[in-house]
Backbone bond lengths (Angstrom), bond angles and torsions (degrees), N, CA, C in turn:
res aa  C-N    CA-C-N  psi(-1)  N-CA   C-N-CA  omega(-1)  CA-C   N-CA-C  phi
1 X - - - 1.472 - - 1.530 110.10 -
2 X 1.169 100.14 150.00 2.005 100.17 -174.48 1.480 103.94 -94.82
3 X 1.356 116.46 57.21 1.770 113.32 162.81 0.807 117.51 20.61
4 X 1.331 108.45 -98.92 1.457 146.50 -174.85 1.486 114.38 -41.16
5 X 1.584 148.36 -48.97 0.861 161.68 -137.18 1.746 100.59 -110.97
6 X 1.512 96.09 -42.61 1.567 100.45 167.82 1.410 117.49 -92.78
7 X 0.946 137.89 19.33 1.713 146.53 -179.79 1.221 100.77 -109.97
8 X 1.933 116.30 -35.97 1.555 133.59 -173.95 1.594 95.18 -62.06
9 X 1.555 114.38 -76.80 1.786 134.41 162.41 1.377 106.42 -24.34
10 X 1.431 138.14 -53.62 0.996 100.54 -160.90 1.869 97.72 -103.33
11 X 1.142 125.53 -23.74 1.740 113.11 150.28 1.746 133.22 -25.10
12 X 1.532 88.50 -61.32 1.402 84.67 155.63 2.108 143.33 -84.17
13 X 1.556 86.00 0.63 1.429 82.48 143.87 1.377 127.75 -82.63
14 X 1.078 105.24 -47.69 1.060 106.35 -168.03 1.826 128.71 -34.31
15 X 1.915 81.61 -54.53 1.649 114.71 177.62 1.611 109.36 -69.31
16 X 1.310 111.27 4.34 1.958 114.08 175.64 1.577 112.03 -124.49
17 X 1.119 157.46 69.85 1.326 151.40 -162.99 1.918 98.53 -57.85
18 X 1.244 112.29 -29.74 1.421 112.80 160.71 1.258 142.22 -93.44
19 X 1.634 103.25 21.80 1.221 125.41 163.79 1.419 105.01 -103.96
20 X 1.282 128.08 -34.87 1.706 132.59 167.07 1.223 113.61 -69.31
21 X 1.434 119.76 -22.48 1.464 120.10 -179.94 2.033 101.26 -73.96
22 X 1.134 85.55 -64.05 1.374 97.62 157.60 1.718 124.40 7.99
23 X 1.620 92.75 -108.47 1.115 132.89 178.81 2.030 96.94 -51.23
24 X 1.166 105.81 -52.61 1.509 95.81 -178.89 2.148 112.95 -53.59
25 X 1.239 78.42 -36.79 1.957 84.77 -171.77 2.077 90.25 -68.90
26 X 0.595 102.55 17.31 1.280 109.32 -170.13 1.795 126.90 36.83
27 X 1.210 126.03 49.76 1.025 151.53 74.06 1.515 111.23 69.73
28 X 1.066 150.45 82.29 1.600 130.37 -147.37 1.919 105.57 -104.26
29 X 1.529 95.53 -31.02 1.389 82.61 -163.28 1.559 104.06 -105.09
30 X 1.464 121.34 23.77 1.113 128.88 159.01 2.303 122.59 -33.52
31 X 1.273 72.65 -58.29 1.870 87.45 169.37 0.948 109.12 -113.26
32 X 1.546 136.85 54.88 1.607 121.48 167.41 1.503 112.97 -86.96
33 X 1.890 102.78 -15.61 1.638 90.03 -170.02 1.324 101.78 -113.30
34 X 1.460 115.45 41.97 1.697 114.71 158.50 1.670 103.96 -121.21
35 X 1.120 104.27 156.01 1.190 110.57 -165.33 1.601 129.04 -96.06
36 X 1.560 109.17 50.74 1.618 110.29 -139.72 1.779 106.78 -124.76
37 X 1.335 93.24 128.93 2.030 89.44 173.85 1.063 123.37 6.14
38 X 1.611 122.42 162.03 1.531 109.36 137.51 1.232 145.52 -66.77
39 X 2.097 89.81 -18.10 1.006 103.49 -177.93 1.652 120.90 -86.72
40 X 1.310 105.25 -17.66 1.741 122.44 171.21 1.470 99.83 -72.22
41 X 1.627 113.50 -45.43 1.803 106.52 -175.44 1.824 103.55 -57.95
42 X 1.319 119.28 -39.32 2.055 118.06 -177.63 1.482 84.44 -64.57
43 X 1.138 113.96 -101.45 1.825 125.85 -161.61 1.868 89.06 -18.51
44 X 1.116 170.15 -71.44 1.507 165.68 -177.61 1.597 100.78 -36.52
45 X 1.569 89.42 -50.07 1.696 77.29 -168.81 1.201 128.36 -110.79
46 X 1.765 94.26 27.27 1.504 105.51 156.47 1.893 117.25 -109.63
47 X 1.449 106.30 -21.50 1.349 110.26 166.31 1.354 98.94 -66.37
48 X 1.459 166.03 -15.91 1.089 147.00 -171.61 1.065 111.38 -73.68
49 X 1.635 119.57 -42.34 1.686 118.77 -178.35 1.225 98.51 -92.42
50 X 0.985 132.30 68.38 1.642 139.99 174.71 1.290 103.96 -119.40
51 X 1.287 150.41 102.57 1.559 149.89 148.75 1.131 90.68 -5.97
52 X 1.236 153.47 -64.50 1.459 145.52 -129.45 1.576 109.44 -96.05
53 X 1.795 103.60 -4.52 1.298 100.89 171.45 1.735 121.50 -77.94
54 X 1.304 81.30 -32.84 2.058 84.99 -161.29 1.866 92.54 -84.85
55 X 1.025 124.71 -3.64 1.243 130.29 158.39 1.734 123.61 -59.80
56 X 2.097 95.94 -53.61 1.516 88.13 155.58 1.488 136.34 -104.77
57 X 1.347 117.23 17.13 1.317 135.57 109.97 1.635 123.81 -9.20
58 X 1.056 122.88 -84.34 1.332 126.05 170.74 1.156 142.66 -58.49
59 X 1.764 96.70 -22.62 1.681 106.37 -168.99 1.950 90.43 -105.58
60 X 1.401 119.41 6.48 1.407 103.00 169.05 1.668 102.59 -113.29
61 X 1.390 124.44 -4.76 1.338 128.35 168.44 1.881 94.36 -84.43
62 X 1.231 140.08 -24.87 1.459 119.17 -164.77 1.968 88.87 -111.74
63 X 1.399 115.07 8.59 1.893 105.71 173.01 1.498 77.18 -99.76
64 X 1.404 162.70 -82.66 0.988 148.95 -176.03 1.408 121.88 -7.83
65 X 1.138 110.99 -81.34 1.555 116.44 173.37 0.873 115.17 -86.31
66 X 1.849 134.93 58.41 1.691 134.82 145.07 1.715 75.25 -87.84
67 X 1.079 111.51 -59.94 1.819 99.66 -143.69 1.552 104.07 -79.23
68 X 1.080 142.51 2.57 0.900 148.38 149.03 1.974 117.01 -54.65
69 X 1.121 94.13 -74.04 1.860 113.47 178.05 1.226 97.04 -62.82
70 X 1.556 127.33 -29.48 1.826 104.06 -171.79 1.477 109.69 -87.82
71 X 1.555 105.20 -12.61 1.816 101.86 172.22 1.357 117.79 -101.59
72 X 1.261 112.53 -22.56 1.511 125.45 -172.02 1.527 114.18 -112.54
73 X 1.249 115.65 44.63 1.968 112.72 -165.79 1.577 86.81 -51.25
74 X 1.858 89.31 -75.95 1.622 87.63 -164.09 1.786 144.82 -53.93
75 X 1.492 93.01 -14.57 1.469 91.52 175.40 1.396 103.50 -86.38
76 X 1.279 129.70 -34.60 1.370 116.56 160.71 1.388 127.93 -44.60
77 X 1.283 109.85 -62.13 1.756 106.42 165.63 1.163 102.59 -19.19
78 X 1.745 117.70 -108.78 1.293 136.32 161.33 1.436 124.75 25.71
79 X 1.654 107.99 -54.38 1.386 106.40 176.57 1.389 123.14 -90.78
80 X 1.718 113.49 7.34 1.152 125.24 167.53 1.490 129.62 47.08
81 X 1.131 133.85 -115.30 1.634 142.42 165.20 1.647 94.23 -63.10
82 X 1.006 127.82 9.86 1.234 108.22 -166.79 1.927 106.95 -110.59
83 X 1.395 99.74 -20.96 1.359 115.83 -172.26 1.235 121.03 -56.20
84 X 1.193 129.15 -40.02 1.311 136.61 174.97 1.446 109.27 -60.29
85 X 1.269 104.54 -81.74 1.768 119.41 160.63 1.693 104.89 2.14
86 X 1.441 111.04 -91.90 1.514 139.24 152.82 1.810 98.90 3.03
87 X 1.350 94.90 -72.17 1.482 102.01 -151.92 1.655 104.03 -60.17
88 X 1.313 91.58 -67.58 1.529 106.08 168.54 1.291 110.36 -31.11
89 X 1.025 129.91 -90.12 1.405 120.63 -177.54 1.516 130.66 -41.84
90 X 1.342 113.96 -28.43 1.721 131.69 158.96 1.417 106.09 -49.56
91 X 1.440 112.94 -66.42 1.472 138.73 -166.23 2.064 95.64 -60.93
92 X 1.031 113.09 -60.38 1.435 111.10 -172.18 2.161 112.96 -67.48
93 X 1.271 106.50 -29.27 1.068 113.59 150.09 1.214 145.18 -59.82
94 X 1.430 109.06 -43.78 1.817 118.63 165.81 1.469 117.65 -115.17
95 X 1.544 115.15 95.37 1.117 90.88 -150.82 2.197 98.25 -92.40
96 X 1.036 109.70 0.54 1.108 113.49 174.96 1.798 125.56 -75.88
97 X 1.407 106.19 79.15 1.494 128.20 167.42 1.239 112.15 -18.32
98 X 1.258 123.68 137.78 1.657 117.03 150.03 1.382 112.26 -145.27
99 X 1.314 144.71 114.12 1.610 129.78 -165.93 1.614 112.06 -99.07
100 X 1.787 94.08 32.32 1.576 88.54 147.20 1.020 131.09 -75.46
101 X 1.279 144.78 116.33 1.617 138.40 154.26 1.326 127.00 25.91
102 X 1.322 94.92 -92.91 1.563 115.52 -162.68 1.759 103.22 -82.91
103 X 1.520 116.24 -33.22 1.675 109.47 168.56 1.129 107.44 -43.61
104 X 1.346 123.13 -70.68 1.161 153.91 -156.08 1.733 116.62 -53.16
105 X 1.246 98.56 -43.31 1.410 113.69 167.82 1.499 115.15 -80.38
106 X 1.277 124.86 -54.49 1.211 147.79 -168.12 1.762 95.68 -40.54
107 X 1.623 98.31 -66.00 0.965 111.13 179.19 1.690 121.67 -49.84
108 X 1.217 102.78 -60.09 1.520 106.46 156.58 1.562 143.86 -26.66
109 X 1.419 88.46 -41.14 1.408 107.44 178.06 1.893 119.72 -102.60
110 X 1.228 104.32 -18.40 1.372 129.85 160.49 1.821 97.86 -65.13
111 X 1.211 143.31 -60.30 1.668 152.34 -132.18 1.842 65.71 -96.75
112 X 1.629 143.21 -87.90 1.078 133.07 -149.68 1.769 130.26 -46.17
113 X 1.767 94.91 -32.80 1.345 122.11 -177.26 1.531 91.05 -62.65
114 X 1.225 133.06 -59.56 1.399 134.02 -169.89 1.221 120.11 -78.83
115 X 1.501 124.06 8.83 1.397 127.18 -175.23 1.589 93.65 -100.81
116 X 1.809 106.86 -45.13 1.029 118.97 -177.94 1.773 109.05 -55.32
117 X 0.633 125.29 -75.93 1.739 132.25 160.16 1.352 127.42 -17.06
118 X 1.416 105.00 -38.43 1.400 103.47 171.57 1.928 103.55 -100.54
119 X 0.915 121.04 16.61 1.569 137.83 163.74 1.805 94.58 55.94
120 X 1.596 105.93 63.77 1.420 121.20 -178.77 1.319 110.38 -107.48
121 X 1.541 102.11 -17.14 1.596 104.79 -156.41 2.245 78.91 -149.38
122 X 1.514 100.28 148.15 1.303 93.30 158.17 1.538 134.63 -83.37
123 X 1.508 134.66 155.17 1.116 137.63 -174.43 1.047 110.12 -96.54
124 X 1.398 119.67 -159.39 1.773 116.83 168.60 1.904 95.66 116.22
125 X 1.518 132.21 -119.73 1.297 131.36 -136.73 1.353 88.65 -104.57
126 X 0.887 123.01 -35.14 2.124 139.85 177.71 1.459 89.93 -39.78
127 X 1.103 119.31 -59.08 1.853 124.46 -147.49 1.656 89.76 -87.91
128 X 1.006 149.21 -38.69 1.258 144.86 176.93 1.857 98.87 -69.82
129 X 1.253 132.91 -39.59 1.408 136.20 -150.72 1.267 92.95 -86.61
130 X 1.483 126.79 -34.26 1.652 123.02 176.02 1.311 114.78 -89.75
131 X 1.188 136.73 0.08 1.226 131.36 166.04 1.527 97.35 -100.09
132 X 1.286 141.35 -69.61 1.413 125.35 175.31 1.714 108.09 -32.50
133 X 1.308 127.13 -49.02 1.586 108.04 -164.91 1.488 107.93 -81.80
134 X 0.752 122.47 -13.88 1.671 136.25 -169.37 1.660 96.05 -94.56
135 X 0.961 129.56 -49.30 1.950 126.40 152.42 1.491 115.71 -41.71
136 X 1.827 95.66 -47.53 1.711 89.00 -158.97 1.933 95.90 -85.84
137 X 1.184 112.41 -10.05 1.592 102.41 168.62 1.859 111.24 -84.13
138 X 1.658 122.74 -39.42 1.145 105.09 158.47 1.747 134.19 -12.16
139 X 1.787 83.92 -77.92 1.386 97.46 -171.82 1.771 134.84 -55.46
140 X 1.334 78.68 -35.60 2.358 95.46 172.98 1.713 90.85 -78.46
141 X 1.180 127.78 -38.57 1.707 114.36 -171.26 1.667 90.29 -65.63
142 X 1.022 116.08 -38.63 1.660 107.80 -150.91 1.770 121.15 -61.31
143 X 0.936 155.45 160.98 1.294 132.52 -144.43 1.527 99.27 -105.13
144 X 0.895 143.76 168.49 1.555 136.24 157.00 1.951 129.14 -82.79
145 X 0.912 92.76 -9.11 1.908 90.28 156.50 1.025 116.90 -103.20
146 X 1.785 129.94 20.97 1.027 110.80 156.71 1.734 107.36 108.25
147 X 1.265 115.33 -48.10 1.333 126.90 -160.63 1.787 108.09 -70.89
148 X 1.253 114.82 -15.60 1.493 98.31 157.80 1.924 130.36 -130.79
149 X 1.412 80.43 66.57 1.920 80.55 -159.40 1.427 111.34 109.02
150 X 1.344 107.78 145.77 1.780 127.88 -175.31 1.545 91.73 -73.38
151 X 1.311 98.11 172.26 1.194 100.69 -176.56 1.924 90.09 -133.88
152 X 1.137 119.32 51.48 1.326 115.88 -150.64 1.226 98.92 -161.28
153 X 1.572 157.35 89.27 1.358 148.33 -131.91 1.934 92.76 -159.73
154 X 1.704 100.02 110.86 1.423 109.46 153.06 1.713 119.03 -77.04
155 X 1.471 109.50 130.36 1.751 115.23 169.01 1.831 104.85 -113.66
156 X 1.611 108.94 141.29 1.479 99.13 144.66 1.268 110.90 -101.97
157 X 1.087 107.68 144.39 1.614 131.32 168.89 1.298 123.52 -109.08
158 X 1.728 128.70 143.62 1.128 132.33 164.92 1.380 111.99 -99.47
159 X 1.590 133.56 -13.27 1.217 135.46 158.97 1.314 139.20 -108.79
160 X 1.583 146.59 136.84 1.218 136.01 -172.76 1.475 105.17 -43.46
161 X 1.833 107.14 121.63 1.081 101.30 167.12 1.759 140.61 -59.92
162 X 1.665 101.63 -16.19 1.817 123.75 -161.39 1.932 90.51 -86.36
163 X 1.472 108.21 -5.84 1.743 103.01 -164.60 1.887 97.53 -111.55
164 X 1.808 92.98 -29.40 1.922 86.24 178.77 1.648 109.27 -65.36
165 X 2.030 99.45 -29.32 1.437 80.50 -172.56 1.881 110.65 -121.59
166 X 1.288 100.91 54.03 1.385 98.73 166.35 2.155 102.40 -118.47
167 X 1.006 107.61 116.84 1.324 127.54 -163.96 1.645 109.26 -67.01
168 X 1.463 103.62 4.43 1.951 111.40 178.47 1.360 99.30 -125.13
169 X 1.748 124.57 34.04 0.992 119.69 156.56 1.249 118.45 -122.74
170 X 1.686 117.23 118.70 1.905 100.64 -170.42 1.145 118.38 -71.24
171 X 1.256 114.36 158.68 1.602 122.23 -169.64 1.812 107.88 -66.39
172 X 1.815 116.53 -14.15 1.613 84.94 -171.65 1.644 93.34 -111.52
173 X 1.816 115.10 19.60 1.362 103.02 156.17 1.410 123.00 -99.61
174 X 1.249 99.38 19.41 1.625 109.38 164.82 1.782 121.03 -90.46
175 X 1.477 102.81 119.80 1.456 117.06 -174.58 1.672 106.41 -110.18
176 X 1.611 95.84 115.33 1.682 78.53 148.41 1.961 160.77 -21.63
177 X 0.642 169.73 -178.61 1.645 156.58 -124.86 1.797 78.85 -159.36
178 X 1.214 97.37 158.19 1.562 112.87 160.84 1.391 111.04 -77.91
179 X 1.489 122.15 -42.47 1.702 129.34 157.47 1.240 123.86 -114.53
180 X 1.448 93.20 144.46 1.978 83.89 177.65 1.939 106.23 -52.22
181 X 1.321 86.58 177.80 1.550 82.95 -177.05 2.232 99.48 -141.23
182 X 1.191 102.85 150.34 1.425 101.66 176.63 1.257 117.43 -112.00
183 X 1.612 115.92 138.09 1.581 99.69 -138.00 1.840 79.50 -142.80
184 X 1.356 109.39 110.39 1.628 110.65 168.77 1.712 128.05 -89.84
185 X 1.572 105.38 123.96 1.599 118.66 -172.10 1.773 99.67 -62.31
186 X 1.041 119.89 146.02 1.924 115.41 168.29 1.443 90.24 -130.38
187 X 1.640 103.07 132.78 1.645 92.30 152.42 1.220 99.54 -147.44
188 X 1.272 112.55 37.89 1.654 122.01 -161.97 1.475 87.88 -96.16
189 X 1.065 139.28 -59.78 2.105 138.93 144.52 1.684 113.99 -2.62
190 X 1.347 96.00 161.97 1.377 102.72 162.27 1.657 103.89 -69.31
191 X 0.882 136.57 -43.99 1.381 131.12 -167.22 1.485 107.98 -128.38
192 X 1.263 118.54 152.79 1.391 131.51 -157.11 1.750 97.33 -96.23
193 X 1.237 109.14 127.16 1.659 148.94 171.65 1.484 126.94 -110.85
194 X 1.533 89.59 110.28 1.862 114.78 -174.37 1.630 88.59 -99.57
195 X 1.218 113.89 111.38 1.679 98.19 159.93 1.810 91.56 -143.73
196 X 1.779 119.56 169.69 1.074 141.90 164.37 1.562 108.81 -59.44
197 X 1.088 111.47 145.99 2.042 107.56 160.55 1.083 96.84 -64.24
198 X 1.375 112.93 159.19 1.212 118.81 176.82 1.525 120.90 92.62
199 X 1.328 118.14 -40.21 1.403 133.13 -163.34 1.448 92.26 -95.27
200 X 1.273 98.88 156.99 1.996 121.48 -172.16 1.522 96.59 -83.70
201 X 1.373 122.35 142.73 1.488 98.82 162.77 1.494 97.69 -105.52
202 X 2.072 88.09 155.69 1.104 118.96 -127.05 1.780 77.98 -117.00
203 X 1.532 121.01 -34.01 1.513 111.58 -168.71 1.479 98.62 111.99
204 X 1.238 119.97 19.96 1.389 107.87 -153.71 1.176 100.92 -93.48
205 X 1.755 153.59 140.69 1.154 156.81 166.59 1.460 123.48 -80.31
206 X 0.898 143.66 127.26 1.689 139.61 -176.86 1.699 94.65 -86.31
């Protein structure tokens, strides 16, 4: 039996719920480009109508998006009806998982930056909300002697930072600033500090 080729097949079912949909409608060229038995091609396309598939179905669409949502709440919010969409299409594009953190996000937030750019997806408070959370996770990951990264991170911003991240403000009553504004991460404190240059800190927590 070709292991390997069928461990490949059924991974990437797993990681496609429209590749199982697929293959269930019966579907022929679902597995043409793995290289597996006839008898590995039945056993695939009898685990598909298995309850126990769309089960792991779900639990590799919700290990995806922990590390996503735990670095990115607010730009997720933000993109609203749009998040799923987003993901899905992220998710069907890369299909190689990693439940590090910051990859995981990075990447995430890297795939939106370029949607935004190619004017696929709209811009505006989203593109400011992933570079602030993706700073403000830097800085708490970063070690405190220094030895892996500051813990101390300048952003420019085109939107109040206290409005991207207060979660009772909707995303399309958020307006741009008359100027960008420069907005320094602290996590060098017991507790992590978003304030403007210029501005006193206040203690304030993001």
């Amino acid at each position: 039996m070709s292991i390997a080729e069928f461990q490949r097949a059924f991974a990437d079912l797993i990681a496609s719920p429209e590749r199982c949909g697929a293959l269930r409608q019966g579907a022929a060229d679902v597995l043409a480009s793995y290289d597996v038995t006839p008898r590995e091609r039945k056993r695939l396309e009898t685990m598909v109508h298995h309850e126990a598939m769309s089960v792991n179905c779900s639990l590799y669409r919700v290990n995806r998006l922990i590390p996503v949502y735990s670095v990115l709440p607010h730009s997720c919010r933000l993109l609203g009806d749009r998040l799923m969409d987003e993901l899905d299409a992220f998710w069907a594009a890369s299909r190689h998982a990693t439940l590090q953190y910051r990859w995981e996000s990075w990447r995430f937030g890297l795939w939106l930056e370029e949607r935004i750019a190619r004017h696929q997806l709209p811009g505006g408070p989203v593109e400011d909300a992933i570079r602030l959370e993706m700073a403000m996770f830097d800085v708490q990951a970063a070690a405190r002697d220094g030895t892996c990264g500051s813990r101390r991170r300048v952003v420019l911003l085109r939107y109040d930072p206290d409005e991207l991240l207060d979660p009772t403000v909707p995303a399309e009553e958020l307006q741009p600033l008359a100027s960008s504004v420069t907005v320094v991460i602290d996590a060098t404190g017991r507790q992590l500090s978003v304030h403007r240059i210029g501005e006193a800190l206040d203690g304030k927590v993001a």
